[in-house]
N, C-alpha and C positions, 0 to 999 in steps of 0.2 A: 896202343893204336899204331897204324903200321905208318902213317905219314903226317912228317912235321911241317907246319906251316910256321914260318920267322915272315914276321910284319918291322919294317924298319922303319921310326920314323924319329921326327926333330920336336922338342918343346917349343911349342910360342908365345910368345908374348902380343901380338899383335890380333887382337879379336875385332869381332864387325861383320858387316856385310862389306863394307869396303876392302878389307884386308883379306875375306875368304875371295872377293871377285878376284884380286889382283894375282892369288895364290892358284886360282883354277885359270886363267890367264895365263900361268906358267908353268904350266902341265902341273900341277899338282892341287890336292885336294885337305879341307881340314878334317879334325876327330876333338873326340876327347875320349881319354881312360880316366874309370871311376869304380869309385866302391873297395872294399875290403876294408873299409875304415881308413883310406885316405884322402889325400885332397883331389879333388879332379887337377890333371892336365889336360891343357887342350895340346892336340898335335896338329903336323905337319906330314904329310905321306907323301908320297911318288903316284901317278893318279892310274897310269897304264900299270903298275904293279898288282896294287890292290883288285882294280878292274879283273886282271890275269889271274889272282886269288878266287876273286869270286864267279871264278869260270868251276871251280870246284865243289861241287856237292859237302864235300867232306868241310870244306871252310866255315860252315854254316855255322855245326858242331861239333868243331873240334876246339880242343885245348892249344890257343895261341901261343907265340911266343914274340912280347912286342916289347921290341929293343930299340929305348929311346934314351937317346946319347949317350949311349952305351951300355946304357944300365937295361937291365930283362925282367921286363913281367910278364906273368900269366895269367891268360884272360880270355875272354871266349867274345865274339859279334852280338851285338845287342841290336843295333840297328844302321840301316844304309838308306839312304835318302838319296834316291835318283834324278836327274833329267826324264822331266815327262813325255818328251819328245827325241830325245838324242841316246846315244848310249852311252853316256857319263852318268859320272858317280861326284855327288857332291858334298857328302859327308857321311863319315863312320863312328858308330858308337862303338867302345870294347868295355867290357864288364871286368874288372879283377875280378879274378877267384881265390877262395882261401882253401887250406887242407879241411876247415871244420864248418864252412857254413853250406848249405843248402843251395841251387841254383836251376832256375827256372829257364829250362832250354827248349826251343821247339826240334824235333829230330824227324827225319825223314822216313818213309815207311815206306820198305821195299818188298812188293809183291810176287812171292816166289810160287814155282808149280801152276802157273794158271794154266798153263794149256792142258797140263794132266786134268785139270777138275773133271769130275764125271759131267756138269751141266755145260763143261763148256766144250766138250768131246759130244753130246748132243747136240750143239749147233747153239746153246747160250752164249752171252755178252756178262764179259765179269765189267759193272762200273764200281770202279774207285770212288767211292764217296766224301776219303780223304786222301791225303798226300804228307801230311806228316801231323805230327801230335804232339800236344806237350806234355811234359816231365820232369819230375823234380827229382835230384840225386846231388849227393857232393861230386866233385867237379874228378875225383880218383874214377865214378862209378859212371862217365858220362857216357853211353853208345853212342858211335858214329850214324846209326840207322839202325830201326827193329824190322825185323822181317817177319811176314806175314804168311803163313803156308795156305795155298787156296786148293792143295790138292784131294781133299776131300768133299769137296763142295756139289750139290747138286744144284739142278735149275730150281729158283723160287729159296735158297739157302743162302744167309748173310755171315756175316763176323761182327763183331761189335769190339767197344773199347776194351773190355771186358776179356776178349780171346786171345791179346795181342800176349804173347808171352814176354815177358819182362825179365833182364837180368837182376841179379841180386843188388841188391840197393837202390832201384828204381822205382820208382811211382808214378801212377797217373792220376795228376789231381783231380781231375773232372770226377771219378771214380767214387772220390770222398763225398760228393754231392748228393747222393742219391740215384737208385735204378733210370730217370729219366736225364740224366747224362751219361746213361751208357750208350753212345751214338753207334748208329751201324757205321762202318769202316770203307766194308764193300759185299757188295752183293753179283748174283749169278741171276738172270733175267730170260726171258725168250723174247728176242728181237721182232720188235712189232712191225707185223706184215701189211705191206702198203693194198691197200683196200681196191679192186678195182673198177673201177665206175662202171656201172651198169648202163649198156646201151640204150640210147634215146630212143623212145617207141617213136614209131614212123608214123609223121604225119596224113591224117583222114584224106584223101584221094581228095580233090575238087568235085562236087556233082557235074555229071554229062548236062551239059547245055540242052539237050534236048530233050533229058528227063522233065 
């Protein structure tokens, strides 16, 4: 992968809702790192940092680097829990990853050629139907994003889970389910043409008074 991400943060000791306010109070924000068969720790980050991280697409899914008191693990974003109203960031979850287990990432799904499509050089509408999917790989075989070729596409013609081409060592669980999880991705449509009202028939003349 062509760009690294280094997350820097502190152990704490100090858990709660009191100690996370007084921590986001001072510009900064709590986490914890977990799994790989360790113990969780809870952390400590820099809040405009992370915030500036997750200005990046790429942060989502890529392979971390989270360097806590000096010591480096590798680990990927599990989850962010935001300000429903502000644009703060109020806590981060990171996932360890191992060289031999398995991990369940969501990856973004980048729509390439659409304007070539033949349905949409007709005057079609490609909708996205998703934006990214999940995937299980070890964490050596993880893509940054899969990309979707729309250039063969005609109007009333989809793509399904099922089309996405996949590198080697990847999978899409949904897949393992059965044909009715193979969802459409995105399709090519004709842009519905707004209808035009039909003029009001002209009201009956008043009878002449002296009919």
């Amino acid at each position: 992968m062509s760009v690294d991400f280094n997350v820097v943060a502190e152990a704490r000791k100090d858990v709660g809702k009191g100690a996370s306010r007084r921590l986001r109070h001072a510009g900064k924000i709590p986490g914890v790192i977990y799994g790989a068969g360790k113990d969780a720790v809870t952390l400590t980050m820099e809040h405009d940092s992370i915030l500036h991280h997750l200005e990046h697409e790429a942060f989502y899914s890529h392979i971390l680097n989270i360097t806590v008191d000096g010591g480096v693990e590798r680990a990927v974003l599990k989850d962010v829990q935001r300000h429903p109203a502000k644009p703060k960031i109020l806590h981060v979850d990171f996932l360890r990853i191992s060289e031999v287990d398995k991990i369940h990432m969501n990856v973004p799904l980048h729509f390439i050629n659409e304007l070539e499509a033949p349905g949409v050089k007709a005057g079609g509408l490609a909708s996205h139907l998703m934006n990214n999917v999940e995937i299980v790989c070890l964490a050596k075989d993880l893509p940054e994003y899969l990309e979707v070729d729309l250039g063969s596409l005609d109007t009333g013609d989809s793509l399904h889970l099922s089309d996405i081409k996949l590198p080697a060592g990847v999978e899409v669980p949904a897949l393992s389910q059965g044909a009715d999880h193979d969802l459409p991705i995105v399709n090519i449509h004709t842009p519905r043409q707004s209808v035009d009202e039909e003029p009001e028939a002209a009201a009956p003349a008043a009878p002449d008074a002296e009919s």
